[in-house]
N, C-alpha and C positions, 0 to 999 in steps of 0.2 A: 288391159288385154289379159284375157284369160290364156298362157302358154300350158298348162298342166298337161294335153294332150302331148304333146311334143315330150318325148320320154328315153329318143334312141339318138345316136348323131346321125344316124339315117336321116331321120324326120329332120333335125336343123338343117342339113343342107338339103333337103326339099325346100324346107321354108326361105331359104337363103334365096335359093334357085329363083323361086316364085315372087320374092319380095324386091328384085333388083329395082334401085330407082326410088325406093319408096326409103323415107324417114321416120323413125317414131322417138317420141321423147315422153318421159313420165313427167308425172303430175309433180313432183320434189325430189328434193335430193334423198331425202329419208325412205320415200318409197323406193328411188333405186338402189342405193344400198340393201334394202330388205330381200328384191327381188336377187341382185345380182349373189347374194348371199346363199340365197335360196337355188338358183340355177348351177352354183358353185358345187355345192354339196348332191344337188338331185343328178349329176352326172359324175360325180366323183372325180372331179374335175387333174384333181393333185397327181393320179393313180391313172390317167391317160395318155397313151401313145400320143409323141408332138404332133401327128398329124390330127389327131381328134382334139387335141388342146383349140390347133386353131380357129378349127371348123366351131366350137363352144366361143372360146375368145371372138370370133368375127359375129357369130349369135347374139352375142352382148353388146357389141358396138352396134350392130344395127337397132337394136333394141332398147338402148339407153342412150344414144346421144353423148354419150361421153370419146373423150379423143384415146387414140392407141395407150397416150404415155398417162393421163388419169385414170383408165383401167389397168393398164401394167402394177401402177401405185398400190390400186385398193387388192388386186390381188395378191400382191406381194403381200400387205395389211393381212388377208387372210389366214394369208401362213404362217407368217412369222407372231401375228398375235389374237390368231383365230378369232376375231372381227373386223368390220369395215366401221368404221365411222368416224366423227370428228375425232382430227388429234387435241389433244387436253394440253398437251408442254405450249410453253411459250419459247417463242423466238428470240434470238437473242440480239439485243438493243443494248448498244454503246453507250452510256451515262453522259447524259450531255456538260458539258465544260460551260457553255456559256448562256445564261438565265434571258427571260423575257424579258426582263429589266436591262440584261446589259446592251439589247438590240435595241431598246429602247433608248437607251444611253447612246447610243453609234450615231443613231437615227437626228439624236438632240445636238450632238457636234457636229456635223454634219449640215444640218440647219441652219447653223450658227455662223460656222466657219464656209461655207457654200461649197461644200463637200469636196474637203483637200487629197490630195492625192493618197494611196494606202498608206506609206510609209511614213509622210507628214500625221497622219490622222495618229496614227501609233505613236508616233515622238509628243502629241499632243495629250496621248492617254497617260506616258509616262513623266509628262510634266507636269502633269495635272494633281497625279499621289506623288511622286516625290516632291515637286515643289510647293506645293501649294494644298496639300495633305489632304484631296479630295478622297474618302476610302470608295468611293461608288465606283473609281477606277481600278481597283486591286487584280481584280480580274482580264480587263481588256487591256492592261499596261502590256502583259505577255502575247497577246495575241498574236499570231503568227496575219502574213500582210495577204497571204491566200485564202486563209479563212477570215479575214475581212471582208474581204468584199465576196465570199459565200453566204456570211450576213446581211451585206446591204441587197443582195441578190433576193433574201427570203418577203415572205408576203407583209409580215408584221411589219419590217423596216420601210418597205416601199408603201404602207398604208402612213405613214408617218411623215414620208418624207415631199414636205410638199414639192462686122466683118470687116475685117479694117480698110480702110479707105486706101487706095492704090497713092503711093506717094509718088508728089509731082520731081522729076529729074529736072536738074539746071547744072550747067558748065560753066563753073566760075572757079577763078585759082583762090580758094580758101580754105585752108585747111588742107591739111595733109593725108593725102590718100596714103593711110597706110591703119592696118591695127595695130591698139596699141597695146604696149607689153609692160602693164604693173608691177611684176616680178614680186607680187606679196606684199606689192604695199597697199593698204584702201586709197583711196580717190582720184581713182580714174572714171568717169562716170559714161555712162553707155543712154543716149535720149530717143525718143520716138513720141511721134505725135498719133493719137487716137481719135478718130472723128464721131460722134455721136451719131452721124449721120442727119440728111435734107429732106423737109415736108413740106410740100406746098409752094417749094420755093425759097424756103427759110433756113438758114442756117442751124444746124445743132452745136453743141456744145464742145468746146477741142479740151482733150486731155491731155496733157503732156506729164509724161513718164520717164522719169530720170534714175539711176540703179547703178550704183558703185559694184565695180565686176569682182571685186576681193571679197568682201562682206556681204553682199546682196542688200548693201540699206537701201530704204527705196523711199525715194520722195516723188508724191505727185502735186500734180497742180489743173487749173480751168480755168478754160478764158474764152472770153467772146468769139476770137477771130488771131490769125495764126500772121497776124501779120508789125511790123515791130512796135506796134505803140501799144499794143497788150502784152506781146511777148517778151519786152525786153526786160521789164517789172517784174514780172512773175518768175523770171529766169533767175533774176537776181533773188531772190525771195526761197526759191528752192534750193539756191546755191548755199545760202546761207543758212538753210535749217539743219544740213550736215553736222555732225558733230566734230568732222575732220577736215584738214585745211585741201579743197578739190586741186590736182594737180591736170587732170587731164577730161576731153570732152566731145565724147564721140557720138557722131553721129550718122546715119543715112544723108543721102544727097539732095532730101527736100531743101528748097527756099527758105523755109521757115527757119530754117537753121544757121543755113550756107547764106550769109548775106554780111554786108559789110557792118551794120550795127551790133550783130551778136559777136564778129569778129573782134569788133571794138573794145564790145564789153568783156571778152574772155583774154582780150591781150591787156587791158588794164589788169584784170583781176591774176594777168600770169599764168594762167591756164591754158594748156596746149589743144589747142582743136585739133581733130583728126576726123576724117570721114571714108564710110567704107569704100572700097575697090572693087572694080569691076567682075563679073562675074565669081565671086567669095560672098556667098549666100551666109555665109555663117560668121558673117562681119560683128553684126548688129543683132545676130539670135538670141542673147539672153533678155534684151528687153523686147525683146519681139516676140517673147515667149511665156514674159509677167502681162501683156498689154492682153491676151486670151485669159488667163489663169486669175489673174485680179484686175482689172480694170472690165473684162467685159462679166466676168464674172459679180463684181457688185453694184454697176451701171446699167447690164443687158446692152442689148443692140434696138433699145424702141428709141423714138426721136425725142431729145431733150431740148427744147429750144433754147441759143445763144442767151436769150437774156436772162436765164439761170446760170448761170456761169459764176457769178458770184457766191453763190449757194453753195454750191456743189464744190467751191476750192474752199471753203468755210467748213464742207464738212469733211475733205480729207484733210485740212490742217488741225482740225480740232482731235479728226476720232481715227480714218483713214491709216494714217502715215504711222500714228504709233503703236498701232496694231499689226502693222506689217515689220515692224521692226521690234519688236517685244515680246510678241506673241505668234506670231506665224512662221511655224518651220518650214527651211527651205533647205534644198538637196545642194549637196557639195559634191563635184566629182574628185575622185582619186583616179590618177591616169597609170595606167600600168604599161609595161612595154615584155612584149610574147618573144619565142625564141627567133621568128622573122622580123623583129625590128618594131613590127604592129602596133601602134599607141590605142590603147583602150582607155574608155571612162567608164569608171563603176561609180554608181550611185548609193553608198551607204552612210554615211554622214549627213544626219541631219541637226541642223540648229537654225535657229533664231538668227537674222542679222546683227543683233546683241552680242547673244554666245559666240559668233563667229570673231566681231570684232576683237572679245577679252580671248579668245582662242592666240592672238598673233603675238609674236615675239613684241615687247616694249611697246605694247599698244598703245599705252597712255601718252608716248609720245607724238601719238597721230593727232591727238586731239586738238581741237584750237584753244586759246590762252581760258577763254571763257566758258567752257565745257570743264566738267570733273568727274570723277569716274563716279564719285559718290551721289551723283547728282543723276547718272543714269540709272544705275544700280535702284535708288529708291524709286524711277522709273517704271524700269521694268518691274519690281516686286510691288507696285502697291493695289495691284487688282490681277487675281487669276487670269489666264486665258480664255473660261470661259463666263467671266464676268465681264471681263470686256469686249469681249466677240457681240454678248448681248445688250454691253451700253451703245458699241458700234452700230449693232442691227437696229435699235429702236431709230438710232440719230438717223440711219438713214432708211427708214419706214416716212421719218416725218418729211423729209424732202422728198421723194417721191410722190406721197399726197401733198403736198406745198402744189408739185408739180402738173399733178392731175387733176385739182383742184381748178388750176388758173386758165 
């Protein structure tokens, strides 16, 4: 549009008058800049009474398509550097901390480890360079546990990154309804049955999950059917992969548990049965709390049929179990107590059910006759954590297809 006629602020607010309703926008950015340059200067814009500034100013809006606070800008631009147009400076950009490479590294542990909580992922990063001298961790060992997971959050990481069964209740006097109280020593043990879940009519797979409440060692196991001619075997079998002699053995109030065989087998062996009580939901939470976290975490919730069951306790005794005890950090609470009395747990200790064990006063004394300390020690050192996360993941890659397979 040719404005050159337009010469007085008369004429604009004619044209204001006459144009209500109506829109116009230039052809680019650069044409308006030139014009608005041009309308600035042809009314002397700087040198006018505020009432004719606005009557020019509203001129311009209607004529350029630009909002109040982008012309506010470019006239400001006018005066202070007597032109409008792109600014030249750059903006200023925080120097990133953490490389392509290390979200890609987040992304690969993560993977690995079926992506552990912040603060485990962290104790993971600094076990990795200190113990075991990975330098590709130098950087994420420091990592704070809020800008973690602002990482796992971004695009790069996510391009990368590829229900328990209601337990049956029974009323039978065994076992002593009460929780029980460790006081710091390992082998009190906390058990829970995991169901793979029914297809077709058929039975899935039972996992049974057994976790010392001191140390968090955790031993699992699989079995056909949750009844005593598979359970009593495998119980004995899990009891005995402990490195420590089991004093105590708790459980929920399923069947599977609560029955006169296992009582049998736990009062030969001396071991105290106890079972949770009533309405104390937080009897039985700590393995009720591994059985989400790792067991559905490297099983899923699809149907494994019963007669893999052998498979599947072959591959948590082979690869499972020592990876949960060697290599997988777990949180320890610290309970602190407020000026009302208030018991808190804070979660900042993390270790290994390893680390935890040589953490405790005379630990060596827990051990059984056949166990040595030296004997776990070249244990846990003889493969990284994330070497073994990866001989674990292949092992079970291949049971899975064993499984889909048949």
């Amino acid at each position: 549009m040719d404005d050159t006629g337009i010469q007085d602020i008369a004429g604009i607010r004619k044209f204001l008058k006459g144009t209500q309703g109506i829109k116009l926008n230039g052809v680019s950015r650069d044409e308006k800049y030139r014009w608005i340059t041009e309308v600035l200067a042809r009314f002397d814009y700087f040198k006018l009474r505020k009432k004719d500034k606005i009557a020019v100013k509203s001129y311009m809006l209607r004529m350029s398509g630009f909002s109040d606070a982008q012309l506010t800008r470019l006239i400001a631009d006018k005066r202070n550097h007597g032109r409008i147009g792109m600014r030249a400076g750059k903006r200023h950009r925080f120097e990133r901390k953490y490389t392509q490479q290390d979200v890609v590294l987040l992304a690969e542990t993560d993977n690995l480890h079926e992506r552990l909580s912040g603060p485990a992922t962290k104790e993971l990063f600094g076990r990795a360079y200190s113990m075991f001298s990975d330098v590709r961790f130098e950087r994420l060992r420091g990592i704070s546990v809020a800008h973690l997971y602002n990482l796992r959050a971004s695009k790069p990481y996510r391009q990368r990154c590829v229900i328990l069964s209601k337990t049956r209740p029974v009323k039978v006097n065994i076992g002593s309804r009460r929780k029980p109280r460790p006081e710091g020593r390992p082998g009190y043990l906390r058990v829970d049955t995991v169901h793979q879940g029914d297809r077709d009519k058929a039975k899935g797979v039972y996992h049974i999950n057994t976790i010392d409440e001191v140390t968090q060692w955790e031993v699992v196991g699989a079995v056909e059917g949750i009844s005593e001619l598979y359970l009593e075997p495998l119980l004995e079998s899990l009891l005995s992969s402990y490195p420590f002699e089991i004093l105590g053995f708790h459980s929920d109030n399923g069947s599977e548990f609560v029955n006169e065989k296992v009582a049998r087998m736990l009062n030969d062996m001396l071991i105290d049965q106890t079972k949770s009580r009533s309405r104390r939901t937080n009897d039985n939470a700590l393995v009720e709390g591994k059985n989400g976290s790792i067991i559905r975490k490297q099983m899923g919730y699809a149907h494994i049929p019963c007669r893999y069951a052998a498979q599947v306790n072959a591959f948590y005794r082979d690869h499972l179990n020592e990876y949960l005890n060697f290599h997988r950090p777990c949180a320890f609470a610290t309970t602190t107590v407020d000026k009302r009395g208030k018991e808190r747990k804070v979660y900042k200790t993390w270790q290994t059910p390893y680390e935890r064990l040589l953490s405790l006063e005379r630990w060596q004394g827990y051990l059984k006759d056949e166990v040595t300390s030296e004997g776990l020690k070249a244990m846990a050192m003889r493969m990284s954590d994330h070497a073994y996360a990866q001989k674990m993941r292949t092992a079970r890659n291949k049971l899975f297809t064993l499984v889909c397979q048949r």
